[in-house]
Legacy VTK file of the C-alpha trace (Angstrom):
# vtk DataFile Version 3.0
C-alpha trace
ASCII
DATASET POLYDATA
POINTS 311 float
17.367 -80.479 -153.953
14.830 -77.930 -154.945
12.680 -77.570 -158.154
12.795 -73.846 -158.605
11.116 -71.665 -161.356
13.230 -68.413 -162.275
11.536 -65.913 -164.117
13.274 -63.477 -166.111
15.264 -66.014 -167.123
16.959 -64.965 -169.609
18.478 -61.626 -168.265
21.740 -60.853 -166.907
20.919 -61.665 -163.436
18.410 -64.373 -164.935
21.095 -66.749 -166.822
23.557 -66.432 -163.971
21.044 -67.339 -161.465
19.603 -70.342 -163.492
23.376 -71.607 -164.154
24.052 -71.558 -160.597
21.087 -73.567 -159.807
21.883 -76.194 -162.117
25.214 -76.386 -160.619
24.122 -77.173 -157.591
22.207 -79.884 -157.989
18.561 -78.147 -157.917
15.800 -78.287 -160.987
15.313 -75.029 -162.245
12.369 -73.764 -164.852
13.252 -70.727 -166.464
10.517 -68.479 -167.487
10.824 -65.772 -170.400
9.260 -63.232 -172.560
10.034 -64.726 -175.519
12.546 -67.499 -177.292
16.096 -66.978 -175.631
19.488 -68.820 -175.669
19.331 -72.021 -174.100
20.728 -72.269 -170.876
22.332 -76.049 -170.271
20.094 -77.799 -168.035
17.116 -75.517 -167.453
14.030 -76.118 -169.070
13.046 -72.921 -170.921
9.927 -71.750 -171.714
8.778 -68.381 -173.392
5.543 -67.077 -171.602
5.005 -64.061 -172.973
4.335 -60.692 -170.718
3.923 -61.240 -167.106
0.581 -59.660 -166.393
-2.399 -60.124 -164.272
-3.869 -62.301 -166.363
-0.964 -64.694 -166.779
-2.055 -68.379 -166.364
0.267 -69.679 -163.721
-0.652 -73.638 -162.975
1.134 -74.929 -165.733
4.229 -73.532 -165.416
4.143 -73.744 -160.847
3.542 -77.235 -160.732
4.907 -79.585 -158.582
7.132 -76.476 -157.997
9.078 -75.568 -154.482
10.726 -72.331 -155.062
9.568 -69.072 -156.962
12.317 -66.398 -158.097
10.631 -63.374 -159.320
13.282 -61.659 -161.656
11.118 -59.888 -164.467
9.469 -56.664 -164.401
9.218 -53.803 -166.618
10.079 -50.835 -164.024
13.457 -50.464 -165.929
11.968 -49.857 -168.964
8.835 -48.025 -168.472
8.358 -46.183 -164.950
4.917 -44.516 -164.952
2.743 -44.365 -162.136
0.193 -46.676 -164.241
3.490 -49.333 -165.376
4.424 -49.366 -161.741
0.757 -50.514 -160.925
0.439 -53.113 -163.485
3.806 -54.886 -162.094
2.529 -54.842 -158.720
-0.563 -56.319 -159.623
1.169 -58.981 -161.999
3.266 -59.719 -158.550
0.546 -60.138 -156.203
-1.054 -62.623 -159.208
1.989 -64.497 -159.325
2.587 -64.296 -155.837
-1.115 -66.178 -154.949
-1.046 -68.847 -157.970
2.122 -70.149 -156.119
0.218 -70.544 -152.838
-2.174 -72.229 -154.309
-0.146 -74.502 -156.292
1.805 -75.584 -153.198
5.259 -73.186 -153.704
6.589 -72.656 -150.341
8.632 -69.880 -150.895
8.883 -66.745 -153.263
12.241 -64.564 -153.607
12.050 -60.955 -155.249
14.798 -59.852 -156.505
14.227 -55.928 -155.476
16.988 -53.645 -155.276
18.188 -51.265 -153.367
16.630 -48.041 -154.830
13.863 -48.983 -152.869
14.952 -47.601 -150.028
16.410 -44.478 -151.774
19.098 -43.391 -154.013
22.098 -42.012 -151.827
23.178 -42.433 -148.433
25.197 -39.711 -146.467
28.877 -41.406 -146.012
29.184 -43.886 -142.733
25.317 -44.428 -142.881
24.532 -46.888 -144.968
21.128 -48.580 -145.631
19.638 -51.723 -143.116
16.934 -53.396 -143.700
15.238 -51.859 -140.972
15.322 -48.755 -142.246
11.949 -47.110 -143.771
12.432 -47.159 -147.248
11.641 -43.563 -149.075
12.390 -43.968 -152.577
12.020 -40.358 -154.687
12.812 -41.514 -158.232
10.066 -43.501 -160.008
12.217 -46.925 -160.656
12.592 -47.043 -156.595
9.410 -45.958 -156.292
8.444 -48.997 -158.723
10.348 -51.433 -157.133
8.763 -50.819 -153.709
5.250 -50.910 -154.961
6.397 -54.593 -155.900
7.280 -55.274 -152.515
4.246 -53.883 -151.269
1.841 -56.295 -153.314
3.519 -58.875 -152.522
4.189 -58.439 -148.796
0.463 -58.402 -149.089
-0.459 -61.471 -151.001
1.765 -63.237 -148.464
-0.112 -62.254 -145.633
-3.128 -63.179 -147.112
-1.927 -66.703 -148.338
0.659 -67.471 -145.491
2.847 -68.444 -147.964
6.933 -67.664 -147.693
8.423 -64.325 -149.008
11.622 -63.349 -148.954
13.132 -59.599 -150.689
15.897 -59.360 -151.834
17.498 -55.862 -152.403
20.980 -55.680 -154.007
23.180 -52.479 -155.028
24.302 -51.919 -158.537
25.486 -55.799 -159.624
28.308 -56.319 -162.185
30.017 -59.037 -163.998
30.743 -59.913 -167.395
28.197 -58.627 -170.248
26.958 -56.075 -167.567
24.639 -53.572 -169.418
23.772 -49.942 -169.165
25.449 -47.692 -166.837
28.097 -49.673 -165.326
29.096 -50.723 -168.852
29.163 -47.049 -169.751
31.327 -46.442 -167.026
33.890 -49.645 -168.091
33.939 -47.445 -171.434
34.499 -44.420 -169.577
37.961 -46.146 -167.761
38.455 -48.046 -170.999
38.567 -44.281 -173.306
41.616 -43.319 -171.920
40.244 -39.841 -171.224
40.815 -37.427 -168.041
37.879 -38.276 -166.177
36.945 -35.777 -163.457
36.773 -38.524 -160.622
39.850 -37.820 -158.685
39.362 -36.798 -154.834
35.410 -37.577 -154.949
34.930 -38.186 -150.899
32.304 -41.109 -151.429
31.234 -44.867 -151.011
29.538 -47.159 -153.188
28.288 -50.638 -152.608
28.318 -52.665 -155.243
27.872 -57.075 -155.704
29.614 -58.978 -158.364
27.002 -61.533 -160.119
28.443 -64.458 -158.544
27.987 -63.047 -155.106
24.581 -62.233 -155.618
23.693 -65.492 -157.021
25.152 -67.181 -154.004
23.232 -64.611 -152.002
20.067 -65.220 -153.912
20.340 -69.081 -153.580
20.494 -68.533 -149.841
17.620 -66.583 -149.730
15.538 -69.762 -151.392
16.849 -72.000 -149.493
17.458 -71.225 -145.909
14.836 -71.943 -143.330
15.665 -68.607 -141.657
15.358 -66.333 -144.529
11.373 -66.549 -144.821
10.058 -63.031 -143.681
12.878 -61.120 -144.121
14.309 -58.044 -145.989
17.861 -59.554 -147.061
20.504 -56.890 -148.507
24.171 -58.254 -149.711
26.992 -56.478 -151.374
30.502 -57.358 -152.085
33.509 -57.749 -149.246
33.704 -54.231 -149.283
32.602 -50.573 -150.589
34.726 -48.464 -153.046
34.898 -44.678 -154.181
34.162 -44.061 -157.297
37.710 -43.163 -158.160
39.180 -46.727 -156.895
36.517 -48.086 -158.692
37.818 -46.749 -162.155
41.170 -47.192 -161.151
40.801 -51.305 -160.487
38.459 -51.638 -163.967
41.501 -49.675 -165.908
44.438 -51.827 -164.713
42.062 -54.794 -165.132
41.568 -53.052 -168.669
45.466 -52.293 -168.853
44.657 -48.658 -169.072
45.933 -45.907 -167.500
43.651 -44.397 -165.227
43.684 -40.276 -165.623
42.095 -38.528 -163.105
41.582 -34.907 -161.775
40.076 -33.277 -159.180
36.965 -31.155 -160.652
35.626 -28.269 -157.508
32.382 -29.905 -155.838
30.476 -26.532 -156.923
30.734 -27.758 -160.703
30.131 -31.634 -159.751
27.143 -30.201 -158.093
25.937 -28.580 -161.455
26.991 -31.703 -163.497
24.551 -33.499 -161.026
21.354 -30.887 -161.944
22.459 -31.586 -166.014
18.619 -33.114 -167.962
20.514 -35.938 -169.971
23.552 -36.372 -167.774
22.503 -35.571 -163.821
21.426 -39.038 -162.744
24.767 -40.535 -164.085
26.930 -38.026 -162.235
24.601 -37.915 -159.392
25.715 -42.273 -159.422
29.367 -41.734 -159.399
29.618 -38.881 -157.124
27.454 -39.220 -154.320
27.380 -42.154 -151.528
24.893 -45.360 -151.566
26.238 -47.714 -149.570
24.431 -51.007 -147.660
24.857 -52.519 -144.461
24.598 -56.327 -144.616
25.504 -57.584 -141.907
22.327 -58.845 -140.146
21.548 -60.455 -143.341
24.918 -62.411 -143.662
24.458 -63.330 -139.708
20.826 -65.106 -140.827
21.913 -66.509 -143.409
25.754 -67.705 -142.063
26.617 -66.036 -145.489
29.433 -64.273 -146.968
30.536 -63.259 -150.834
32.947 -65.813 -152.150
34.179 -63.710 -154.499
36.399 -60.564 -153.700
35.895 -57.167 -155.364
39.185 -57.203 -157.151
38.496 -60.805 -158.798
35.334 -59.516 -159.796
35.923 -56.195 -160.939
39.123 -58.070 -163.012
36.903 -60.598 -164.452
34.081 -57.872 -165.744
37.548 -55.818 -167.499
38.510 -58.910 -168.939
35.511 -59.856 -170.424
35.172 -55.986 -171.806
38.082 -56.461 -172.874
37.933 -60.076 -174.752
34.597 -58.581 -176.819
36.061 -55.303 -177.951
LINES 1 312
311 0 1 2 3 4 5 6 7 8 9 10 11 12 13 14 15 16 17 18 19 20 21 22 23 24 25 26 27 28 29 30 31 32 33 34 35 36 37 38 39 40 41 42 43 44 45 46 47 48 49 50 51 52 53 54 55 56 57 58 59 60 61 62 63 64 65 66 67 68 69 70 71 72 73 74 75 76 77 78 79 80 81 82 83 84 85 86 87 88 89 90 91 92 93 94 95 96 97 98 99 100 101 102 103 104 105 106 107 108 109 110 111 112 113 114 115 116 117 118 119 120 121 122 123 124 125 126 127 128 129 130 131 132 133 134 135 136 137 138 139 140 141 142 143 144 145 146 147 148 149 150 151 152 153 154 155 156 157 158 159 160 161 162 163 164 165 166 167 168 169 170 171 172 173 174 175 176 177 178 179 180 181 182 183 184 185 186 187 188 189 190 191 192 193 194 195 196 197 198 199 200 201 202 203 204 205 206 207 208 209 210 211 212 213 214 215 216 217 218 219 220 221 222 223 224 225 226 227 228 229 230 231 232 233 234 235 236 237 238 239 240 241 242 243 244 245 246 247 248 249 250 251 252 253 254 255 256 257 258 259 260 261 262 263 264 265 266 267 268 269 270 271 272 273 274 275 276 277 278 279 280 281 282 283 284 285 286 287 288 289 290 291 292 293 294 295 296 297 298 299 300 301 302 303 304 305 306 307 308 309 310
């Protein structure tokens, strides 16, 4: 069993994560900004920002595993934020060489690599990654530092770099689009030609506690997703029967989805549910002897449900 320090802790990937942990058996230290919910059997603690400056030896000690979860890329995406979260990485990254953790895990994602994928090619981890919006752009910068502060220390890194996750108390646009299938309105998603890979929280957990803990995984780009990719409109149409709504869909022409795509407030959303970005994980599930335990229709019912059970 492993004494693992989580930050982020108290996020929606951060909670899960910890949780799973515990239920395995392993010590876990979760790390966060501020006072959060307590999380049975993690010991929390509230460190403030994550910066260059943070002082790490307190908190590493006697430590085995690192799980980088926080950054700010989400929230604030400029050049100058992107450089400060690299930097705070790399910082992070050497205090737990020199306090004796063997491994770090960051928790990338896939918009490192890019945003869409033409249909039948997805994304592997050998790929060159050539991210052209400024949260992928963030997220690789990450990688970057701390690729480097490995090299330099010797220390273990593995990256981790899921698709969109989702599971109950999901947040921003995947919850929009729950409230999309949940309206009851004709959505224009009917006959869209595309894939999306997606991983339920479970599954990534279980992916992400693979990643700390298999011999094999150190070095490595890892990508995971769930059993199996989805349109867009089978994704609506599994999250309204799991809502017990009808799902109404029509076709819209791909000339006006194509101008819905170019909209200032509204383009990256459509851009999301229209177009392809799909993963290939197999060589990671080969190294790692890993596959999700949960199936896309569980999880996609579970995440309605729990919509569901708060509205």
């Amino acid at each position: 069993m492993a004494r693992v320090v989580v930050t982020g802790a108290a996020g929606f990937i951060g909670r899960a994560l910890c949780g799973g942990l515990v239920e395995r058996g392993h010590r876990v230290v979760g790390l966060t900004r501020g006072s959060a919910e307590p999380i049975p059997g993690v010991e929390m603690r509230p460190i403030g920002e994550i910066t260059a400056h943070t002082h790490w030896p307190e908190h590493l000690g006697g430590a085995d595993i690192v799980i980088h979860l926080a950054n700010r890329a989400h929230r604030s995406v400029s050049a100058g934020a992107a450089s400060h979260e690299a930097e705070a990485a790399a910082m992070l990254a050497r205090a737990a060489a020199a306090n004796g953790v063997r491994r770090l895990v960051y928790m990338s994602s896939v918009r490192a690599m890019g945003e869409t994928t033409r249909p039948g090619a997805p994304f592997r981890p050998t790929d060159p990654p050539l991210p052209r919006e400024a949260y992928g752009r963030a997220k690789l910068a990450i990688e970057q530092a701390l690729a480097t502060a490995a090299q330099e220390t010797g220390h273990e890194l593995v990256i981790l770099r899921p698709p969109l996750v989702y599971g109950p108390a999901v947040k921003a646009n995947f919850r929009a689009l729950i409230r999309l299938a949940a309206s009851g309105l004709p959505l224009p998603f009917a006959g869209i030609v595309n894939c999306r890979s997606l991983i339920f929280l479970d599954n990534l957990v279980d992916a992400a506690v693979h990643a700390a803990l298999h011999p094999a995984a150190a070095g490595h780009v890892l990508l995971a997703r769930d059993g199996f990719d989805l349109s867009t409109e089978e994704l609506i149409r599994q999250l309204a029967e799991g809502l017990g709504r009808p799902a109404r869909l029509f076709a819209m022409p791909q000339a006006v989805l194509a101008v819905c795509r170019r909209l200032p407030a509204l383009g990256a959303f459509f851009a999301r549910l229209t177009l392809s970005l799909q993963v290939d994980d197999s060589a990671s599930r080969r190294l790692l002897s890993w596959a999700p335990p949960v199936s896309p229709e569980i999880g996609l019912a579970a995440t309605a449900r729990a919509f569901r059970e708060e509205s």
